[in-house]
C-alpha positions in Angstrom: 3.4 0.7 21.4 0.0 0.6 22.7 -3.7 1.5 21.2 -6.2 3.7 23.8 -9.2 4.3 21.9 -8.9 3.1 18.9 -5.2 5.5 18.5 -2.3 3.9 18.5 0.3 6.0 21.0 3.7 5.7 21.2 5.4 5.4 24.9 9.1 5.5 25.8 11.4 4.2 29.0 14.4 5.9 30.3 14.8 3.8 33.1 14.6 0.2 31.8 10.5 -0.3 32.1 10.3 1.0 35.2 7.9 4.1 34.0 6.5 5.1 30.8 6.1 8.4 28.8 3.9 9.3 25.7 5.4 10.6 23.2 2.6 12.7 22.3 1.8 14.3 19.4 1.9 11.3 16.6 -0.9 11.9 14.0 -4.7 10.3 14.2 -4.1 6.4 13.9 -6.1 3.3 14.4 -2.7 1.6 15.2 1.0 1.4 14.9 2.4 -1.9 13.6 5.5 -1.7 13.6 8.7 1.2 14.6 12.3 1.4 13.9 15.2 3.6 15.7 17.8 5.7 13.6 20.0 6.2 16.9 22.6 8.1 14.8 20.7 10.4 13.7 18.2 10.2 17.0 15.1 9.5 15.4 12.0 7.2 15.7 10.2 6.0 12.8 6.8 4.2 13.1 4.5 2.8 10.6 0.7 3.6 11.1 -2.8 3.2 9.9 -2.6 6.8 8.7 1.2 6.4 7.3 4.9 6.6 7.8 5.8 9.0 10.9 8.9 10.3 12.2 9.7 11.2 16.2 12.2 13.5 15.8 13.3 17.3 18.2 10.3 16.2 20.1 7.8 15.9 17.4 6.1 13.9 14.6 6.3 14.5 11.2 4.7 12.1 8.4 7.0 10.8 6.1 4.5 9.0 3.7 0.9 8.6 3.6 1.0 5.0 2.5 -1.5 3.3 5.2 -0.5 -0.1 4.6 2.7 -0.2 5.8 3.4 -3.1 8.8 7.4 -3.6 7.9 9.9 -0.7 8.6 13.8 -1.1 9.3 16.9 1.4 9.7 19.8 0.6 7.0 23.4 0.8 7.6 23.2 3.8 6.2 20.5 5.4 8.6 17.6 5.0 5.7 14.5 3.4 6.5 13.1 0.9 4.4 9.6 0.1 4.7 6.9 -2.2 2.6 3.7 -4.0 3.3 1.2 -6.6 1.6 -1.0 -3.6 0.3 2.5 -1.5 -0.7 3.6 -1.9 -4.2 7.2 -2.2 -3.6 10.2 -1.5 -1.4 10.1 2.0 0.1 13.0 3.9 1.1 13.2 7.1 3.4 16.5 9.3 2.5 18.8 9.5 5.4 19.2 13.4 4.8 16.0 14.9 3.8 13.3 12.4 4.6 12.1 12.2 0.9 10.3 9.1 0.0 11.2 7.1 -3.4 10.1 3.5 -4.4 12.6 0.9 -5.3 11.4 -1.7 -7.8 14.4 -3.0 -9.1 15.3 -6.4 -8.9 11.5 -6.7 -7.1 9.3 -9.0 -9.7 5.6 -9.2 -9.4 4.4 -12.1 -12.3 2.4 -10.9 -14.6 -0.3 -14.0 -14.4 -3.3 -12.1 -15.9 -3.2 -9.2 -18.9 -5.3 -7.7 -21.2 -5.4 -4.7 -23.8 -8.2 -2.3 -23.3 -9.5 -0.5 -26.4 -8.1 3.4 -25.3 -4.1 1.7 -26.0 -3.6 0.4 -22.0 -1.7 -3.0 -21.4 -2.8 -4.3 -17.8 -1.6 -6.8 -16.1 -1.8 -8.2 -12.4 -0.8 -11.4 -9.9 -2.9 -13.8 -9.1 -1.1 -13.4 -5.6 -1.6 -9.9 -4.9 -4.1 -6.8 -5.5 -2.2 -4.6 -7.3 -3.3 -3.8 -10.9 -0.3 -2.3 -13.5 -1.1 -0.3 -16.5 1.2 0.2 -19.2 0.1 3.1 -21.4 0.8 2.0 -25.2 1.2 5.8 -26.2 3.6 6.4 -23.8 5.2 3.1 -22.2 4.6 4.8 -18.8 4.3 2.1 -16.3 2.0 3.0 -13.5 0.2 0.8 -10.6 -3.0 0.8 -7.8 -4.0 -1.2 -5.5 -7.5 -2.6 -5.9 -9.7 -2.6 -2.6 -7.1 -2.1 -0.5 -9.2 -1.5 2.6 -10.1 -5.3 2.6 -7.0 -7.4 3.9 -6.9 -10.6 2.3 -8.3 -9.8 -1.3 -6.4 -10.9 -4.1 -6.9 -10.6 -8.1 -8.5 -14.1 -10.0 -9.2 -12.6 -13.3 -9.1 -10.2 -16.1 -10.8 -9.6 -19.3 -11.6 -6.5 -21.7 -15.5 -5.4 -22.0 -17.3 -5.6 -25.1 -16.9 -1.3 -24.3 -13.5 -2.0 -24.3 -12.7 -1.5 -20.7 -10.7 -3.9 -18.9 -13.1 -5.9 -16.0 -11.3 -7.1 -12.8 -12.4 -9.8 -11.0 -11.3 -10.5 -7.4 -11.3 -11.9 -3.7 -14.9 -9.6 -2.8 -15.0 -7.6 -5.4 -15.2 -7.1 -9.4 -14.7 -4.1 -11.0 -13.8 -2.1 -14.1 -11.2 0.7 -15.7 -12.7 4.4 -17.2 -10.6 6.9 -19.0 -7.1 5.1 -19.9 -7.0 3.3 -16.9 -6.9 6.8 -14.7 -10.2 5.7 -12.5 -11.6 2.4 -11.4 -15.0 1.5 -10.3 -16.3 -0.9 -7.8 -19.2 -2.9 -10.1 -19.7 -5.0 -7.1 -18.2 -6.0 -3.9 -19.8 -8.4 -0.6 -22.6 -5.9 -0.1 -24.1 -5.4 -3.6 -23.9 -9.3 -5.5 -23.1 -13.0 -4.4 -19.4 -12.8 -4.9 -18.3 -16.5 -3.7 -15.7 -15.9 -5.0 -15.6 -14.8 -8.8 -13.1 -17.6 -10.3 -13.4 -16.1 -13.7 -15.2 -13.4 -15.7 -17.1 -14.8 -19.0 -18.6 -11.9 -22.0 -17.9 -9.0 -19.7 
């Protein structure tokens, strides 16, 4: 795996390292972290800046467009598994068909902040990661985001609802707030905009 230009490329050695060959093609990247060989099925699978590729009958195809993805193995099976800080989750790739589904069980994030926003939304986050889970009272529909994903080491601190009745987030570099049953979420304030140093706790909202 190399970068050139800010793309990450992929190379590969028939003759143990002796000469190199680009396996060209791979989709617009700004890296590739990390790759994994399905040799029974003769396949390549790399994670990326702009997703989850495959190198397969001499070309690349995108599995997922998850761009957080630094961790991807082959199972015994001849699925991929992949995850990542910024991934909510286990990822697995089918072995026949490629399809993508999230595997949660067993995999528990605590619930160290929560609050109920006035439009009937339960959210609740860890104090260890970025993600942000909704629970729609109407429905009990679970659904999750990630919350300035772009920046690498930010992290929830704390929570509270809005004298609007919006839930406020406050974090590593940034604070922000829910719209609309938890559907959209704006950036009040990040590094740029407001002394973040950073927000321990958010008081009257």
């Amino acid at each position: 795996v190399m970068e050139l230009l800010g793309n990450g490329k992929v190379y590969k050695s028939i003759d143990s390292g002796l000469t190199w060959m680009e396996l060209f093609g791979i989709p617009t990247n700004n890296g590739v972290s990390k790759m994994a060989y399905d040799a029974a099925n003769d396949r390549l699978f790399a994670t990326t800046k702009s997703g989850v590729v495959v190198y397969m009958n001499n070309s690349w195809t995108t599995v997922s467009s998850l761009r957080s993805a630094h961790e991807i193995i082959i199972t015994g099976a001849n699925s991929a598994l992949f995850s990542g800080v910024r991934i909510n989750g286990i990822h697995k790739v089918n072995a026949a068909n490629l399809k993508v589904e999230q595997i949660n069980d067993g995999l528990i994030i605590p619930s160290d902040l929560m609050a109920v926003s006035s439009d009937n939304q339960l959210y609740t986050a860890s104090l260890n990661t970025s993600f942000l889970s909704k629970l729609n009272l109407n429905n009990l529909q679970w659904s999750s985001q990630t919350l300035m994903e772009d920046l690498d080491f930010t992290r929830n601190l704390s929570m509270h609802i809005a004298n609007d009745g919006q839930c406020v987030v406050g974090g590593l570099h940034f604070i922000g707030k829910t719209a609309n049953q938890g559907n959209s979420f704006a950036v009040l304030a990040d590094d740029l905009t407001a002394p973040l140093a950073p927000i321990y706790d958010i008081l009257n909202p």
